[in-house]
Every structure is written in structure tokens, then in C-alpha cells.
C-alpha distance (Angstrom), angle and dihedral (degrees) to the residues before:
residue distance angle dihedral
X1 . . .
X2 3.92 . .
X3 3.75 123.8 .
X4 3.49 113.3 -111.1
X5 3.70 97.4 -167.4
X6 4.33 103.4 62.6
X7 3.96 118.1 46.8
X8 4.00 103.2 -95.0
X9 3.67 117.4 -138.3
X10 3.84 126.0 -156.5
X11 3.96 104.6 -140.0
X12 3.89 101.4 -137.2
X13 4.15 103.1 -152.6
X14 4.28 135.8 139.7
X15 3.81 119.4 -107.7
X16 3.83 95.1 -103.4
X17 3.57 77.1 60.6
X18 3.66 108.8 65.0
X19 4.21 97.6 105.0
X20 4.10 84.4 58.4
X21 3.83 88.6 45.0
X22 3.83 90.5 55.2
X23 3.39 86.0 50.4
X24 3.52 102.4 52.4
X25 4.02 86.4 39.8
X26 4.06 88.6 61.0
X27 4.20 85.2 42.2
X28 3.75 99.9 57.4
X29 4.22 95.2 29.9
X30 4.36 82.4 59.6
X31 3.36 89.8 51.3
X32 3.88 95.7 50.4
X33 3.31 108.3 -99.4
X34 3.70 125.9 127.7
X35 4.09 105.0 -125.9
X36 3.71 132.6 -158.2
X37 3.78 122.9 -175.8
X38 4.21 132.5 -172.9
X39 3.92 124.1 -86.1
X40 4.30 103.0 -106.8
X41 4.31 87.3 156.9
X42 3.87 101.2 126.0
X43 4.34 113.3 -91.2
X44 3.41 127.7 -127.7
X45 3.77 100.6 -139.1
X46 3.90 136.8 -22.6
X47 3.83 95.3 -76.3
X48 4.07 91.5 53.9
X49 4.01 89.3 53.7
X50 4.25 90.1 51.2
X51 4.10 87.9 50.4
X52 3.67 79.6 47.2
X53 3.44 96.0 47.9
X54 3.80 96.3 40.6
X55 3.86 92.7 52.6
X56 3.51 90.8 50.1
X57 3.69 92.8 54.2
X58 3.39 93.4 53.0
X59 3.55 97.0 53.5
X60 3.74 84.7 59.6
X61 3.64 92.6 54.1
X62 3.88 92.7 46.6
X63 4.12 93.9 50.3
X64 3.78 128.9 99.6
X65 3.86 87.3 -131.1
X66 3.84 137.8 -20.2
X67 3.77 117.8 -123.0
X68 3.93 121.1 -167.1
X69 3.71 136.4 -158.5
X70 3.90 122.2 -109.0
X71 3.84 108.5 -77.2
X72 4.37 88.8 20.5
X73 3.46 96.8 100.9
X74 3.36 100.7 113.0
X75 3.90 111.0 40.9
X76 3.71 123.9 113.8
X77 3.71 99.2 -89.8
X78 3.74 95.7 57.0
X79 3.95 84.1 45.9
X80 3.81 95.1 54.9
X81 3.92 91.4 43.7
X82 3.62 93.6 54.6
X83 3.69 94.7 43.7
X84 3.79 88.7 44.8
X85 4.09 96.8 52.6
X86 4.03 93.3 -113.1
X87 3.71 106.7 132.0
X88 3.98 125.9 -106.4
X89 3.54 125.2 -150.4
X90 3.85 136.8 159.6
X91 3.84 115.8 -95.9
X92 3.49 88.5 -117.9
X93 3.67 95.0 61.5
X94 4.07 92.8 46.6
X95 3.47 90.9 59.8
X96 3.90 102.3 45.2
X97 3.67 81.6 52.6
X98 3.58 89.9 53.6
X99 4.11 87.9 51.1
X100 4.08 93.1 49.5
X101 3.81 89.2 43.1
């Protein structure tokens, strides 16, 4: 269940990723924010990856902002947020905000 009290932000990253995206999880969730990140555990069949997909998607849609790893700019996630009106900023950004804040 999300925390409705800090700013949650969906970490946008690609499966060979998902060591970074821990990372970056731990980063933002010690500087107070609340932190989703997409679904990479292995699927069972093609309708298990679109639940996967779907749930990730609306993670994006329920976040205060999507951050994404270096070279992440262009997966799905950052697509949907962008088409959706959530904002999109570099991880890097996120967390110097977090630091002025």
C-alpha cells in the first residue's frame, strides 16, 4: 500500500537494471520520499506480463513524478508518464531536490 503522506516516485529503469533500481529505491526512500519501481520478477505466461505491465502503468499514473536511470529515458514508463501529464525528471535531479528540500 502507498504512503499517502511523502511524494511517491515511480523509478523508471530497464530489467538489466534492477540492482541500480534498488539502489535508487533505497536513495529516494532515505530522503523521504515514498518510491515505487516496475515488476522485472520472471512471468508465467503472456497474460501475467500484461497484469504486470498494467500495474506498472498505473503506478506511473498515481506518482508525483517519475524519475529514470541514466540511459532509461525511453522505456515505456517514462512514455506513459509523459503522455499522461505526470512529470519526468532524471534521478539525479530528484535527489538534489531532495538535498535542497
Amino acid at each position: 500500500m502507498q504512503d499517502r503522506t511523502r511524494p511517491c516516485v515511480f523509478i523508471a529503469g530497464h530489467a538489466a537494471d534492477v540492482d541500480r533500481l534498488n539502489l535508487a529505491a533505497a536513495e529516494l526512500a532515505a530522503a523521504g520520499y515514498a518510491v515505487a519501481v516496475p515488476d522485472f520478477t520472471p512471468t508465467l505466461d503472456a497474460d501475467d506480463l500484461l497484469a504486470r505491465v498494467a500495474d506498472d502503468l498505473a503506478a506511473v499514473e498515481a506518482a508525483a513524478a517519475v524519475a529514470y536511470l541514466p540511459g532509461a529515458e525511453d522505456t515505456l514508463e517514462v512514455a506513459h508518464a509523459e503522455l499522461s501529464g505526470v512529470p519526468v525528471l532524471r534521478l539525479a535531479d530528484v535527489l538534489a531536490l531532495a538535498v535542497t528540500r
